[in-house]
N, C-alpha and C positions, 0 to 999 in steps of 0.2 A: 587432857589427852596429849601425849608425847607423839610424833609423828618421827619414823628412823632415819638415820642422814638420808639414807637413798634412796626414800619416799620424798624425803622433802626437799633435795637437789632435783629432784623429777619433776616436782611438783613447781618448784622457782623458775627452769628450766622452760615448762608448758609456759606457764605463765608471761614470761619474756620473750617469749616466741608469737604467741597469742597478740602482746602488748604488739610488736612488729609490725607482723600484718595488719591488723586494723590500724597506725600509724599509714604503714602504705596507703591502704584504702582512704583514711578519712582527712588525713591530715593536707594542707594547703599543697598545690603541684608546686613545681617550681617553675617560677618566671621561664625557663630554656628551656627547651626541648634539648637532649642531647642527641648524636649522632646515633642511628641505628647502631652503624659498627661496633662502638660503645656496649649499647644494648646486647649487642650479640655475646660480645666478651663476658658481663658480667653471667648472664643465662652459662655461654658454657663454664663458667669458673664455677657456677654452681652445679652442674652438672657433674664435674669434675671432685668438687667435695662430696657428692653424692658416690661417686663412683668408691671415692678414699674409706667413704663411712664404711659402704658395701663391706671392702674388703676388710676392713676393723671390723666389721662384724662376724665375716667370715671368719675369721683370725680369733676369735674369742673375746675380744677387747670392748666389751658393750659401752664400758664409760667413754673411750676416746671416738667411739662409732656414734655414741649420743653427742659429741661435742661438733664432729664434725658434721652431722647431720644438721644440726642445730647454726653451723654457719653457714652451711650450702642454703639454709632456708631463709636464713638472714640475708643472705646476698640476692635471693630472689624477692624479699618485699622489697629490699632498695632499687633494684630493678624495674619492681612493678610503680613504685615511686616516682621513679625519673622518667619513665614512659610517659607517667599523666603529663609532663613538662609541655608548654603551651608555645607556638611559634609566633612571630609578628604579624605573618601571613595566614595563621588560622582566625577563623570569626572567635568574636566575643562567644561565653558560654549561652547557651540558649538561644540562638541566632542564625537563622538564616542567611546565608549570602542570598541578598537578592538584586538586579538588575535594576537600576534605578529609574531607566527608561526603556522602553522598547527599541529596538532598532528601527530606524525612520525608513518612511516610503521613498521612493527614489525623488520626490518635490518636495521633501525633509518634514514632511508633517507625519507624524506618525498613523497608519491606519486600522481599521476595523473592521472587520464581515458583519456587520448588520445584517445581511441577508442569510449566513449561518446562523448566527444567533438568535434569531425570529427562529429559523427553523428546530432549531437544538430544543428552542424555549417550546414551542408549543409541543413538542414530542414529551419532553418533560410532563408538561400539564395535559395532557392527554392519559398519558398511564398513571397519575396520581390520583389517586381514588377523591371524591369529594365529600367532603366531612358535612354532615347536617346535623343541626345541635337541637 
């Protein structure tokens, strides 16, 4: 089966584009986050090849409207890439920030309601139906 150039420049074209994205998605963040600002730039650069394909297409120009479409979308998995970028200050993946003590009573031992928690508790076991086996 022969496939014609401009089946199979379409076809290599989906596929590098396709390859892209799922790089974005799957592939390692980078160590830095970069600056939003950053971020913003590259969104509207693609934006802006979006705009160019537009009018290539409007214009008749399907190949140069498929090229430039194809980097406006390139510019946006790189984008979506350097987003995942990870700070010093964000927690590990899967991880909770959590308080490692409570804030202390004013005689620095930390306190409890015991007398809430009796109460909480028996309201709990109160509406919990009781299982008989």
């Amino acid at each position: 089966m022969v496939v014609p150039p401009t089946v199979a420049w379409k076809l290599v074209l989906a596929v590098a584009l396709a390859a892209a994205i799922f790089v974005s998605l799957y592939a390692r963040a980078p160590k830095r986050a970069i600056p939003r600002w950053e971020l913003r730039r590259l969104v509207i650069s693609a934006l802006g090849l979006y705009a160019v394909g537009g009018l290539a297409s409007l214009t008749h120009h399907p190949v140069l409207a498929a090229l430039v479409y194809a980097a406006g979308i390139g510019v946006c998995a790189l984008a979506a890439w350097l987003s995942r970028g990870s700070d010093s200050e964000d927690p590990p993946d899967g991880e909770e920030p959590v308080d490692e003590q409570p804030p202390p009573q004013p005689d620095g031992v930390p306190g409890f309601d015991w007398a809430a928690f009796e109460k909480q508790f028996r309201a709990y076991a109160e509406r919990r139906p009781t299982r008989v086996d």
